[in-house]
C-alpha positions as CSV (number, residue, x, y, z in Angstrom):
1,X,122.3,-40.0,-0.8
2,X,124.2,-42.9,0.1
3,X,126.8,-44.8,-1.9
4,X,126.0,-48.2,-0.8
5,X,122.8,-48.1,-2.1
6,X,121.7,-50.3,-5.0
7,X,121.4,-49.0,-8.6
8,X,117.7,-50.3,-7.7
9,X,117.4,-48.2,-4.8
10,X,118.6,-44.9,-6.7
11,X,116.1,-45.4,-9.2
12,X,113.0,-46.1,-6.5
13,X,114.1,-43.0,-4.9
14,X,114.1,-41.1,-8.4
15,X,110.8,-42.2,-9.4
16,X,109.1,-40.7,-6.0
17,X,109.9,-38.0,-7.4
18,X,107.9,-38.4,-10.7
19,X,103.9,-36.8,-10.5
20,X,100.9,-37.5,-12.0
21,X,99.8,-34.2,-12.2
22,X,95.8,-35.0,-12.1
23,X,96.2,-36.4,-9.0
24,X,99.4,-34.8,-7.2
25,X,100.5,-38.1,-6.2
26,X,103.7,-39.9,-7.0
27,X,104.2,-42.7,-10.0
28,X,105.1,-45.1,-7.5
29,X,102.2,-45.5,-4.8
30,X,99.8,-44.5,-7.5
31,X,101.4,-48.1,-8.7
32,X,101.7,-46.7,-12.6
33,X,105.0,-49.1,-12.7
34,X,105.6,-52.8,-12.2
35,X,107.8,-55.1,-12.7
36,X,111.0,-53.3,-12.4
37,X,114.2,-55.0,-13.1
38,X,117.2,-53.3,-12.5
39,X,120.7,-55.6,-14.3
40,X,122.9,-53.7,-11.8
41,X,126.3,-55.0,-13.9
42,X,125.1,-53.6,-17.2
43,X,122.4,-51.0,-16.2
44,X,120.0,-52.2,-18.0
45,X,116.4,-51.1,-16.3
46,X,113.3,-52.3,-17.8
47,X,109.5,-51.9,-16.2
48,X,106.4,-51.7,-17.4
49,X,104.2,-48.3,-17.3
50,X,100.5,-48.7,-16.9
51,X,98.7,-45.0,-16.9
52,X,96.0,-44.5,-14.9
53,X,93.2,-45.5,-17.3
54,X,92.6,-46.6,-20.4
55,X,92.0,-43.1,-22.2
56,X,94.9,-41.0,-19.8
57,X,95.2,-38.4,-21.6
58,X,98.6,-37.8,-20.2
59,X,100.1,-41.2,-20.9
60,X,102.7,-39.5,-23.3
61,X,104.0,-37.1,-21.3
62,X,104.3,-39.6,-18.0
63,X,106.2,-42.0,-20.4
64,X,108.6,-39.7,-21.0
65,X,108.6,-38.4,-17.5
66,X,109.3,-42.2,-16.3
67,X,112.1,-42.4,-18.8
68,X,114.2,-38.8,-17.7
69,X,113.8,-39.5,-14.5
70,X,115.4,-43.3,-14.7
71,X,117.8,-42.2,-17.3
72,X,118.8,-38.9,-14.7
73,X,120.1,-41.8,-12.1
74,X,123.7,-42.4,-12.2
75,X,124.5,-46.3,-13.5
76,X,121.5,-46.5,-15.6
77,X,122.7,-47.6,-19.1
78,X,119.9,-48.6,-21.2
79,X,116.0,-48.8,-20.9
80,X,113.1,-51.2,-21.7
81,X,110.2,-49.3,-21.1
82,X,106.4,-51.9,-21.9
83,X,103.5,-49.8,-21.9
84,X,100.1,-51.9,-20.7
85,X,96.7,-51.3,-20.1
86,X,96.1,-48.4,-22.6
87,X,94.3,-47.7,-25.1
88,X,97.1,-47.6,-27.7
89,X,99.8,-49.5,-25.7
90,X,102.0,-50.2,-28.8
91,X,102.3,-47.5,-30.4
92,X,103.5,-45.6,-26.9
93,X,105.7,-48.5,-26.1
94,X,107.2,-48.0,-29.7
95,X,107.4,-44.2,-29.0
96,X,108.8,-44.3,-26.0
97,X,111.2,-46.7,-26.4
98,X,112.4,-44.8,-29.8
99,X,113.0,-41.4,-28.0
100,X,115.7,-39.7,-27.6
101,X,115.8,-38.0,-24.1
């Protein structure tokens, strides 16, 4: 990997990697997270996750997928992590951003 790319970059190209396992396709064209904003001098990353429906019934677990995988990229400090468009968005959005990885 390059080292002139952007903390930004690094964490686009981590989160190809991530899989929604029901449909073998990656986080990012499936379009499960928005609103990314990467503070490249402090590394704070924040984004919002919105699972595939409602009712996902692995929200949890792609949450915490999300979260290694942008907390596995080197420069990444700290992470804001929204949870929308799910049935109980709060109380994932609390989880998530309460776990320890």
């Amino acid at each position: 990997m390059a080292t002139d790319m952007t903390l930004r970059e690094r964490i686009l190209m981590r989160l190809v990697d991530v899989i929604d396992p029901e449909t073998g396709v990656d986080v990012l064209r499936m379009r499960l997270v928005e609103d990314l904003e990467v503070d490249e001098a402090t590394g704070l990353v924040s984004y919002t996750f919105r699972p595939s429906s409602p009712l996902c019934p692995l929200a949890h677990s792609l949450a915490m997928d999300l979260k290694r995988a942008v907390a596995s990229v080197h420069g990444v400090a700290e992470q804001k992590i929204h949870v929308a468009g799910y049935v109980r968005a709060t109380e994932l959005t609390e989880m998530v951003n309460r776990s320890v990885i």
